[in-house]
Rosetta silent file (secondary structure, phi, psi, omega in degrees, C-alpha in Angstrom):
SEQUENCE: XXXXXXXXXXXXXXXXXXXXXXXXXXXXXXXXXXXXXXXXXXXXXXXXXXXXXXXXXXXXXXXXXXXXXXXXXXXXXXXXXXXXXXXXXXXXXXXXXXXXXXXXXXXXXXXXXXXXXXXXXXXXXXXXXXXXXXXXXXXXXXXXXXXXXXXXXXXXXXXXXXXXXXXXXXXXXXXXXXXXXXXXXXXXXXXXXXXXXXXXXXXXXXXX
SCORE:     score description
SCORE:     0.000 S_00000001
   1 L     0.000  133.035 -166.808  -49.704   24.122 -209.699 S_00000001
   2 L  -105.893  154.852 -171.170  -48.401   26.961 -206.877 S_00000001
   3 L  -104.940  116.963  158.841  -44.395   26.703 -206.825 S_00000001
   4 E  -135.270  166.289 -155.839  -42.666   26.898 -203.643 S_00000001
   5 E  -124.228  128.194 -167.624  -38.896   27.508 -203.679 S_00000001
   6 E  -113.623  119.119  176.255  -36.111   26.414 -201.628 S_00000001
   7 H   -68.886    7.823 -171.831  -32.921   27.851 -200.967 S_00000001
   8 H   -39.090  -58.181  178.470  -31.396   24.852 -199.671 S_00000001
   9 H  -108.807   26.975  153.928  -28.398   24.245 -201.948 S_00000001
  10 L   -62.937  144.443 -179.082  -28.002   28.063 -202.870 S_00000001
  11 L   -83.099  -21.141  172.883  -24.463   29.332 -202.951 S_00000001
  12 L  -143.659   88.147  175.306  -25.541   32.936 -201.940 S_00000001
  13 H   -44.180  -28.461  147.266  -28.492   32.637 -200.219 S_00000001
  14 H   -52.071  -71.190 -178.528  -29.388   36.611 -200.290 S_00000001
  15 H   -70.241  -83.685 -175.402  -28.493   37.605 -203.893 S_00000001
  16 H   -15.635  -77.252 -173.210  -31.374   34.282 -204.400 S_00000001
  17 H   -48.780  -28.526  168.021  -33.940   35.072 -202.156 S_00000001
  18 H   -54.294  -31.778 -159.159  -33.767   38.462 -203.873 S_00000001
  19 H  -115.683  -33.990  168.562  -34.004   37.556 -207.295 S_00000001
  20 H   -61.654  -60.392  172.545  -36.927   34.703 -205.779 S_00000001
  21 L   -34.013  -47.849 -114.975  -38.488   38.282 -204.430 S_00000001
  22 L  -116.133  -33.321 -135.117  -38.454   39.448 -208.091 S_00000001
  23 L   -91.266 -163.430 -178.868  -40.228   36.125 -209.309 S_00000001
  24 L  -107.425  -30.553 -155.942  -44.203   34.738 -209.562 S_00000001
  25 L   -52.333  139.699  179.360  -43.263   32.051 -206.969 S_00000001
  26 L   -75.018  -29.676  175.186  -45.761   31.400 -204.491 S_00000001
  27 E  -152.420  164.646  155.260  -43.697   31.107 -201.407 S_00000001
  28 E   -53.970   59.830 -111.089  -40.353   30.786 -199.633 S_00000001
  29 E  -133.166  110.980 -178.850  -40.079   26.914 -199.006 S_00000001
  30 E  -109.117  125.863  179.384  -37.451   26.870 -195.785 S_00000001
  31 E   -88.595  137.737 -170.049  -35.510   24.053 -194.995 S_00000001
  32 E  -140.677  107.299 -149.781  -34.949   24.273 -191.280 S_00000001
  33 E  -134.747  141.232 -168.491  -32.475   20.973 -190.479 S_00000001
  34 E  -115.637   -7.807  165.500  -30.671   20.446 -186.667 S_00000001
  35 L    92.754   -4.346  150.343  -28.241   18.104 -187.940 S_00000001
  36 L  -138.929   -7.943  149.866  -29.902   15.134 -186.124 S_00000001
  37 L   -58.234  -68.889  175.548  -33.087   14.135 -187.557 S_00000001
  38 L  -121.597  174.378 -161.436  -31.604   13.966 -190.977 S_00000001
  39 L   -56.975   32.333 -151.343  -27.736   14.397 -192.190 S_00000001
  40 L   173.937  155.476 -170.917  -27.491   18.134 -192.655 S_00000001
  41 E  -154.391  122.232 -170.103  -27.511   21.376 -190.854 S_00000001
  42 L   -75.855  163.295 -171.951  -29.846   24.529 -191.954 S_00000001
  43 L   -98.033  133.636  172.267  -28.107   28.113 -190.900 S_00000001
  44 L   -39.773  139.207 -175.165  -29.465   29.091 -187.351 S_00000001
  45 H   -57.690  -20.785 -178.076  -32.806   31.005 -186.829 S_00000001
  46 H   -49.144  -29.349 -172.358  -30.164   33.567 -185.662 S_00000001
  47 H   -71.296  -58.040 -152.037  -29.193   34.106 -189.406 S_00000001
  48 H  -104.207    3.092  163.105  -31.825   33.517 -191.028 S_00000001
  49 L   -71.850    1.463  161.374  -34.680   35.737 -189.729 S_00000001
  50 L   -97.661   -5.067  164.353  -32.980   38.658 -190.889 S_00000001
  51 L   -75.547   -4.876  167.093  -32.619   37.423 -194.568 S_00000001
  52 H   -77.306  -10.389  169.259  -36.415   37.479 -194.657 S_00000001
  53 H   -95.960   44.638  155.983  -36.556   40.711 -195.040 S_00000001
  54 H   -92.807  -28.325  161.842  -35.509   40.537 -198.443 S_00000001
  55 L  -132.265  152.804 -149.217  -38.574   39.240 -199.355 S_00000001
  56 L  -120.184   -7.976  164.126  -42.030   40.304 -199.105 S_00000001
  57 L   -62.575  140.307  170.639  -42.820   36.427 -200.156 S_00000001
  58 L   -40.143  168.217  163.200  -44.901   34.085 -197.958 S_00000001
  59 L  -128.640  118.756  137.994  -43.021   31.323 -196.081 S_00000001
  60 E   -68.555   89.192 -178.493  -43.424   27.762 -196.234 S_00000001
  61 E  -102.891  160.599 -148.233  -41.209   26.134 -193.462 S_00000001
  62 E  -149.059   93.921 -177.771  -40.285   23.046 -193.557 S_00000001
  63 E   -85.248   76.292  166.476  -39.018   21.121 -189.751 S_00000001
  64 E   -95.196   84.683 -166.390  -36.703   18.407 -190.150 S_00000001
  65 L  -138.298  158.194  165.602  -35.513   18.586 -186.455 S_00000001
  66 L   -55.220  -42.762 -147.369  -36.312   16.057 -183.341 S_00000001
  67 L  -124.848   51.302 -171.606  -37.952   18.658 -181.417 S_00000001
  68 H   -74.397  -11.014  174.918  -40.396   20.754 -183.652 S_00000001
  69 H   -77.569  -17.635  170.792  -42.210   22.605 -180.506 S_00000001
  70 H   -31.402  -71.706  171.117  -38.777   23.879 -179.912 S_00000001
  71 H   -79.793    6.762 -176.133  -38.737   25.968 -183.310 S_00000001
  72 H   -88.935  -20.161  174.509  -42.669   26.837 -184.160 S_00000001
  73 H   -73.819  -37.120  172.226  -42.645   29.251 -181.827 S_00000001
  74 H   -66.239   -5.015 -147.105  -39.360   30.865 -183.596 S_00000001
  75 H  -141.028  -38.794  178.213  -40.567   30.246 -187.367 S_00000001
  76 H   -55.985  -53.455 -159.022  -44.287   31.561 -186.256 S_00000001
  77 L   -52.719  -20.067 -174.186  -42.930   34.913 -185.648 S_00000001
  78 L  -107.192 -166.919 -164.037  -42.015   35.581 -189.192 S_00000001
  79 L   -62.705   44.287 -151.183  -44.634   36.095 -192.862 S_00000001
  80 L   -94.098  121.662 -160.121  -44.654   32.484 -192.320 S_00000001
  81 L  -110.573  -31.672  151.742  -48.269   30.981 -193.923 S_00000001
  82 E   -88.799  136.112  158.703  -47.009   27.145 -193.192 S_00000001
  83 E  -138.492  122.993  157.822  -45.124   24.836 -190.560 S_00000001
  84 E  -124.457  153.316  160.564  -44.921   21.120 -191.452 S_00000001
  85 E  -138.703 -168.630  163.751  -42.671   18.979 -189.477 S_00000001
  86 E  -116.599  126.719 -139.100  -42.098   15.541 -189.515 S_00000001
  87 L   -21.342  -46.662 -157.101  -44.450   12.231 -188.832 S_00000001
  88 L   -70.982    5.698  178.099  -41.703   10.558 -187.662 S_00000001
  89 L   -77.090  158.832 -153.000  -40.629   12.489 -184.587 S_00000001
  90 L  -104.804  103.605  141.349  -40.666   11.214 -181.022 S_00000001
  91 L  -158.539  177.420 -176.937  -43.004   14.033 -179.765 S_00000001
  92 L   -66.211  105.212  160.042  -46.830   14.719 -179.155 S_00000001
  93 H   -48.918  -34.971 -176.534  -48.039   15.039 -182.741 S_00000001
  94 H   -91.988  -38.536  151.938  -50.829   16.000 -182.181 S_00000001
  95 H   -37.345  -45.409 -161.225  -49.772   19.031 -179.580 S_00000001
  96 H   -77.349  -67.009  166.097  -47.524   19.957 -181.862 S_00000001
  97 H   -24.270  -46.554 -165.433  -50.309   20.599 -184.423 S_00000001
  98 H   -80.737  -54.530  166.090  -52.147   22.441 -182.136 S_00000001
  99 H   -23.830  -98.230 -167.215  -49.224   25.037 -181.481 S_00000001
 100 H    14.017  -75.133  176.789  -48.989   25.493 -184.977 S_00000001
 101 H   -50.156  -44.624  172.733  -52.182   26.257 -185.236 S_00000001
 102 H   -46.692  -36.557 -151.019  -52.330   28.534 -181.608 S_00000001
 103 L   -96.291   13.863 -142.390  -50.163   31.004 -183.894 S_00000001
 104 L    40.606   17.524 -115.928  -52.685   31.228 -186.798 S_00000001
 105 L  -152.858  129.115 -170.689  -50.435   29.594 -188.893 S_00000001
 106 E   -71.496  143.978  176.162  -51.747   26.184 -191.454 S_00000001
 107 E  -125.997  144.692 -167.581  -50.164   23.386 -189.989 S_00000001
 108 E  -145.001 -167.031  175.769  -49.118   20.238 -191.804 S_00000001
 109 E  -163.454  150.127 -141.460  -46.914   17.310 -191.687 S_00000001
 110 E  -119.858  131.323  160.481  -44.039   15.852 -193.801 S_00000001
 111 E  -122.164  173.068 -175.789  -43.663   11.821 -194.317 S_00000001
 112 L  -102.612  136.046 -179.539  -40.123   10.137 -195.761 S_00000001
 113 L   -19.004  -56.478 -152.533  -40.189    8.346 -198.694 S_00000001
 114 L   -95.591   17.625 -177.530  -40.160    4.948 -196.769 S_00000001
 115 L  -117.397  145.906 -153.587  -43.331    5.769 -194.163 S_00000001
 116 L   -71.691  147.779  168.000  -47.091    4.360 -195.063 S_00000001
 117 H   -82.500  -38.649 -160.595  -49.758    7.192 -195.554 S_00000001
 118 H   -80.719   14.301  166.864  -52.103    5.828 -193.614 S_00000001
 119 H  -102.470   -3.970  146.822  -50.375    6.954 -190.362 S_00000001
 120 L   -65.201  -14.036  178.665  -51.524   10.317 -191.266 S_00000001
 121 H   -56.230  -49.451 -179.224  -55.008    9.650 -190.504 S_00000001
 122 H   -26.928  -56.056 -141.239  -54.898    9.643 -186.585 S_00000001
 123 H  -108.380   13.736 -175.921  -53.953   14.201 -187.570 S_00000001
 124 H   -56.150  -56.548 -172.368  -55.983   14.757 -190.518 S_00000001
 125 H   -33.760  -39.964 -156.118  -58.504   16.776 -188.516 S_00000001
 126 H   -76.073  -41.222 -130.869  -55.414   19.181 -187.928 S_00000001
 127 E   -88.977  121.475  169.770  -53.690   18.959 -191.442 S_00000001
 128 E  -125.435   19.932  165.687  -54.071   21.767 -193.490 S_00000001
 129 E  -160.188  141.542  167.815  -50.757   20.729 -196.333 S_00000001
 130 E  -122.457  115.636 -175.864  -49.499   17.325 -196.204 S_00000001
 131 E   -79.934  104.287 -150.256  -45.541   17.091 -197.396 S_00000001
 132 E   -99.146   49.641 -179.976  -44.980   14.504 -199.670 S_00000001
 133 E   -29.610  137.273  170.736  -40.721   13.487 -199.622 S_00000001
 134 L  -138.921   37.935  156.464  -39.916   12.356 -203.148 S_00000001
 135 L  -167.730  177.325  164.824  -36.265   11.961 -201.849 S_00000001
 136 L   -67.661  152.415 -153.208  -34.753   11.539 -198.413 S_00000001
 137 L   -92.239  153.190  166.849  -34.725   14.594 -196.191 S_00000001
 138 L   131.306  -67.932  176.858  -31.540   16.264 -195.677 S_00000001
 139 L  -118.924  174.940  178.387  -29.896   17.383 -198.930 S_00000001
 140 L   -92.289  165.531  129.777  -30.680   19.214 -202.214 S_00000001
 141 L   132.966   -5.174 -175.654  -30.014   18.000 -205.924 S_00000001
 142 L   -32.778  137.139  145.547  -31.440   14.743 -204.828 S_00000001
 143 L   -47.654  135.101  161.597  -33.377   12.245 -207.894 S_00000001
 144 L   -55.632  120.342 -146.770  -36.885   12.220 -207.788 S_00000001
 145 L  -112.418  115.870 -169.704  -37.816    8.790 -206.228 S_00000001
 146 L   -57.967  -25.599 -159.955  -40.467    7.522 -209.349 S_00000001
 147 L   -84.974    4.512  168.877  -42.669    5.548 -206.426 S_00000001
 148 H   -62.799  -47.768  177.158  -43.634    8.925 -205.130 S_00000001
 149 H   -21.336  -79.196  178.889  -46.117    9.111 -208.152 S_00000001
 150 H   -65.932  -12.427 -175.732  -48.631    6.292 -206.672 S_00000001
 151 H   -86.594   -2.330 -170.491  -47.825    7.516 -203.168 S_00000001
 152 H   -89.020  -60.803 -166.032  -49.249   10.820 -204.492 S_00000001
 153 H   -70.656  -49.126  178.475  -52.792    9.084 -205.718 S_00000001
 154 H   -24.605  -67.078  160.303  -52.953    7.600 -202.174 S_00000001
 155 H   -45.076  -60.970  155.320  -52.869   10.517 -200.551 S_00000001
 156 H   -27.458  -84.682 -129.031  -55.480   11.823 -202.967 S_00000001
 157 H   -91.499   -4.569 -163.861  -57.819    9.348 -202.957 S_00000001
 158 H   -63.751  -62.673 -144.599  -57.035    8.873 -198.277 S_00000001
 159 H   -84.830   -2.164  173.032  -58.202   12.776 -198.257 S_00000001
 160 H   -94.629  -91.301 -173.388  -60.999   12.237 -200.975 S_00000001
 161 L   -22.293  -37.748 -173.161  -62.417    9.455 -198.590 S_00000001
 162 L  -112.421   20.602  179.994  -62.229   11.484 -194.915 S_00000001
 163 L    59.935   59.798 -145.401  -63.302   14.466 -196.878 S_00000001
 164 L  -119.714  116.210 -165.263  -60.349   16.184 -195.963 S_00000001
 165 L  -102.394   96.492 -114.319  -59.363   19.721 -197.682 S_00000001
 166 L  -151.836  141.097  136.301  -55.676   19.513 -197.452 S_00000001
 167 L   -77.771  149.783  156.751  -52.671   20.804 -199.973 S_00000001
 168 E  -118.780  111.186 -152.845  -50.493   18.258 -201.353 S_00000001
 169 E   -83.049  150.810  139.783  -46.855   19.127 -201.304 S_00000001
 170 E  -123.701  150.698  177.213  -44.084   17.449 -202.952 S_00000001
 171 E  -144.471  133.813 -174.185  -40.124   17.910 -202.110 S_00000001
 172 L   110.013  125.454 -175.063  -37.411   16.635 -203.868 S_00000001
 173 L    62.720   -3.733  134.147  -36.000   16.318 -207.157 S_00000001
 174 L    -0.936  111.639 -168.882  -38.496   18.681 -208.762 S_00000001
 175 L  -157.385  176.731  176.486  -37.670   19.355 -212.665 S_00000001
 176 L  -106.524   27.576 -174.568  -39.823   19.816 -215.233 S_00000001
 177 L  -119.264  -39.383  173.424  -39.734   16.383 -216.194 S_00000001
 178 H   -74.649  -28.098  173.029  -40.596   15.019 -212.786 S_00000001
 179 H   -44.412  -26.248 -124.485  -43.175   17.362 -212.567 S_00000001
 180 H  -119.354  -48.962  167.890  -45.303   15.432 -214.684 S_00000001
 181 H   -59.745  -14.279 -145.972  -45.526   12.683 -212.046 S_00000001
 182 H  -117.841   17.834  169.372  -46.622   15.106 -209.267 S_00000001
 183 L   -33.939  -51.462  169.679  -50.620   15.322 -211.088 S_00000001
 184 L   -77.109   46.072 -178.179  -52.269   14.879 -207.564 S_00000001
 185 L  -128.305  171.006 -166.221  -50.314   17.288 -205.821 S_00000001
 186 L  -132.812    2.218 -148.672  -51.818   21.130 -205.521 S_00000001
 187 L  -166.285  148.598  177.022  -47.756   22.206 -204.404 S_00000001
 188 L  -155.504  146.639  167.554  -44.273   21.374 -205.658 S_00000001
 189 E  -118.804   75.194  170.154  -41.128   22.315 -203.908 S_00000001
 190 E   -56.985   98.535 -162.586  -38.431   23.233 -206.047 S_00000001
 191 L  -126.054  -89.641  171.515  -34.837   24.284 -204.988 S_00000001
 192 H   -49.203  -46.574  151.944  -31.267   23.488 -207.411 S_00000001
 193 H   -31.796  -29.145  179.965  -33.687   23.449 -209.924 S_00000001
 194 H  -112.317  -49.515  164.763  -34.407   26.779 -209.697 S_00000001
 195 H   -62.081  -10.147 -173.649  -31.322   28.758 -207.663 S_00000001
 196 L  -102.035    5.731 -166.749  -28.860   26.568 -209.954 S_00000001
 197 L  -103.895  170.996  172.589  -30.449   28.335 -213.202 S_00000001
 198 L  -105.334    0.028 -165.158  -29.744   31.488 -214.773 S_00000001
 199 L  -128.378   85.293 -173.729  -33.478   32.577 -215.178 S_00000001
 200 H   -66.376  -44.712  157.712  -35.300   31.704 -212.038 S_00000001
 201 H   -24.534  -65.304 -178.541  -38.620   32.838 -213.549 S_00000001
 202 H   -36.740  -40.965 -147.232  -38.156   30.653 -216.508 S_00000001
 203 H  -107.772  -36.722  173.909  -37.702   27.536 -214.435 S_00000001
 204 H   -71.531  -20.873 -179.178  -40.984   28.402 -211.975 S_00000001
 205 H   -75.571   -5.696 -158.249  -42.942   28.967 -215.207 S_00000001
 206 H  -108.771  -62.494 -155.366  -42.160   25.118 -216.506 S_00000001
 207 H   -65.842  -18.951 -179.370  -43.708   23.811 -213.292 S_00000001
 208 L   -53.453    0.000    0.000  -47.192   25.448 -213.484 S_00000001
């Protein structure tokens, strides 16, 4: 299982990514949130492209904004190996993909706890990680929502069916008890679990 790590609900956001730097973790898992798609607001690309250079880790971003062609061009520029955004935005979906993509950069898409998998099919062609919410987008420390489990084998068995070679992410609630639930997934996104610890190793080593 590859580990990605989120810094969402860190209290020092530096001294973390640093100590994340130091770790096995496979990537950098960036919440990037405008404060109107879901309840919460991410620190400005102004900020935070210079705290990447603190790490020499990959990036996973992660768009929960209205407007994702806005930011892909800003998020491309940095060691960034992913951009998902999310289904549910009013914008060309499919366009949007194709940026992504424009930049060299795997492109994916995010669904919310309450939206059907099968409206991923239409972008499969495109999809190279599909982002699994196992809580509502917005904040960290969230419970792991149990009905993510079978929404997991769905997703499995959609991308077993259109032959599709795809990681499958999950975010939210991420422990090493929930973990257990997350069998089809290839990706876990892990954040207070892991920055609320004292041994951030320790805590990426239980999810594997």
């Amino acid at each position: 299982m590859k580990v990605s790590a989120s810094f969402l609900s860190s209290k020092d956001v530096v001294k973390d990514i640093v100590k994340l730097n130091e770790t096995d973790v496979d990537y950098i898992h960036v919440d990037v949130l405008d404060g109107k798609f879901a309840p919460n607001k991410s620190l400005p690309f102004s900020e935070l492209k210079y705290i990447y250079k603190y790490t020499s880790k990959r990036l996973d971003v992660h768009l929960m904004v209205v407007n994702p062609a806005k930011y892909i061009p800003l998020y491309a520029s940095l060691n960034t190996e992913y951009i998902v955004f999310q289904l549910e935005v009013d914008e060309d979906i499919e366009e949007d993909l194709k940026l992504i993509k424009k930049y060299s950069i795997k492109a994916g898409l995010a669904i919310k706890p309450d939206t059907k998998v099968n409206e991923l099919i239409p972008y499969l062609p495109y999809l190279d990680i599909i982002l699994i919410m196992s809580v509502e987008p917005g904040f960290g420390g969230q419970e792991f929502l149990v009905e993510t489990e079978a929404k997991l084998e769905e997703v499995r068995d959609l991308l077993d069916t259109y032959k599709v070679n795809a990681v499958i992410s999950v975010d939210g609630g991420i422990n090493d008890k929930t973990v257990g639930m997350c069998k089809n997934a290839s990706m876990v996104v892990a954040g207070s679990y892991i920055v609320g610890s004292d041994d951030f190793q320790e805590k990426i080593t239980s999810l594997r």
